[in-house]
C-alpha positions as CSV (number, residue, x, y, z in Angstrom):
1,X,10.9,10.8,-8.2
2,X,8.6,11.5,-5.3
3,X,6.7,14.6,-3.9
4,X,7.3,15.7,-0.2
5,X,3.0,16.2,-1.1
6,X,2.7,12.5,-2.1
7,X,5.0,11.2,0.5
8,X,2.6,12.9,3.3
9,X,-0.8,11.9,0.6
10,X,0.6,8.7,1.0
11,X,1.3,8.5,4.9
12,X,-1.7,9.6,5.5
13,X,-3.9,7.3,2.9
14,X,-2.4,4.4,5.5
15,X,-3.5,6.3,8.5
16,X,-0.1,6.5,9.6
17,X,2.4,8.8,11.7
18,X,5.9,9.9,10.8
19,X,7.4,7.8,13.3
20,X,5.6,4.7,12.3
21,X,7.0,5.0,8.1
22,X,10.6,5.4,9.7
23,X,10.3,2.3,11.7
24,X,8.5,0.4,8.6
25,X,11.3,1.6,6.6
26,X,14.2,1.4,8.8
27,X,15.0,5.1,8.3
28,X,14.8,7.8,11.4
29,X,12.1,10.3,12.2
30,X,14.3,13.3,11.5
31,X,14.8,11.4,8.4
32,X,10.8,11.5,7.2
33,X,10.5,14.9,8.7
34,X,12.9,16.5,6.3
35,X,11.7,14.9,3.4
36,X,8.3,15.7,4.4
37,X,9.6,19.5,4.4
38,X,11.1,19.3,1.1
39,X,10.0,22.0,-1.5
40,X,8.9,20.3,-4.6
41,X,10.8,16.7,-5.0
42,X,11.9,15.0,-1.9
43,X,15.6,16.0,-1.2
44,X,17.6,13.1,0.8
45,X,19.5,10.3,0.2
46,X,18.7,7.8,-2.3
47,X,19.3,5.0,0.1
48,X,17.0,6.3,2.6
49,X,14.4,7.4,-0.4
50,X,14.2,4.1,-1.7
51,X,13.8,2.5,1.6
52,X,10.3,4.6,2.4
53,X,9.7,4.2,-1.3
54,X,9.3,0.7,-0.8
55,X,8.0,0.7,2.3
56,X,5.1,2.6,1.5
57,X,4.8,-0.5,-1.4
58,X,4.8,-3.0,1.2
59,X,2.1,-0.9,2.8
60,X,-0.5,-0.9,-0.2
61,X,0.6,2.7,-1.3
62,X,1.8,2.9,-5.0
63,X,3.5,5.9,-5.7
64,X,2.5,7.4,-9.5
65,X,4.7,9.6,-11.4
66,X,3.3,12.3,-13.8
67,X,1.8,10.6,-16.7
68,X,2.1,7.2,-15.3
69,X,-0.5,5.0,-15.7
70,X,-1.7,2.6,-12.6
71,X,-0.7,-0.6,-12.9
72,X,-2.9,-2.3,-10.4
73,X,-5.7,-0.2,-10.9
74,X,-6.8,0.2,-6.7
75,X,-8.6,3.1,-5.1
76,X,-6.0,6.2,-4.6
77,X,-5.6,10.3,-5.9
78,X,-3.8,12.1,-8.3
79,X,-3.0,15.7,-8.6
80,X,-4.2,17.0,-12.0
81,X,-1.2,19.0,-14.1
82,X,-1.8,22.4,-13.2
83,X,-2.4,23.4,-16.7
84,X,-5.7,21.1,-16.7
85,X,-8.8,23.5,-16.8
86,X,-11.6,22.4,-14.1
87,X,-14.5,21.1,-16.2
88,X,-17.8,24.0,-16.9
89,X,-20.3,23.1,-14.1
90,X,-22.4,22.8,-17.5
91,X,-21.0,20.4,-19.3
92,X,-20.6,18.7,-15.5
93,X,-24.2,18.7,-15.8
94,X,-25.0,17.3,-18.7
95,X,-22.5,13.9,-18.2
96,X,-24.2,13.2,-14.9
97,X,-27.8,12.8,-17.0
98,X,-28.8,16.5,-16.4
């Protein structure tokens, strides 16, 4: 399953408007709007999902579920689980040689 945050992560990692992902996947605008809107997981229908999904794939944009590892190992982001503390600036400090 998809975010609405990593469907617009993703749009935007390509440099790319709404309109253009609805004509790469053969979906409408109103159609990538709404998802875009969605709270949490992207509400829609699967058929229309799966169609952005892999057009995003075609694109260079893997999408990675929590706890998935990358399988092609390429430049990209990833939200942390929000019960991952940030690291002590100190500690920070010491693995960068200080």
């Amino acid at each position: 399953m998809i975010t609405a945050a990593q469907l617009r992560a993703a749009r935007a990692l390509l440099g790319i408007d709404q309109k253009t992902l609805a004509s790469l996947a053969g979906v409408s605008v109103p159609t990538v709007q709404r998802m875009e809107a969605s709270q949490g997981n992207v509400r829609g229908i699967v058929e229309s999902l799966t169609r952005i999904i892999e057009a995003l794939d075609r694109a260079g944009v893997e999408i990675i579920s929590e706890g998935m590892v990358s399988s092609t190992g390429g430049r990209g982001v990833r939200l942390k689980s929000p019960d991952t503390p940030a690291p002590d600036k100190q500690e920070e400090a010491k693995n960068v040689g200080g």
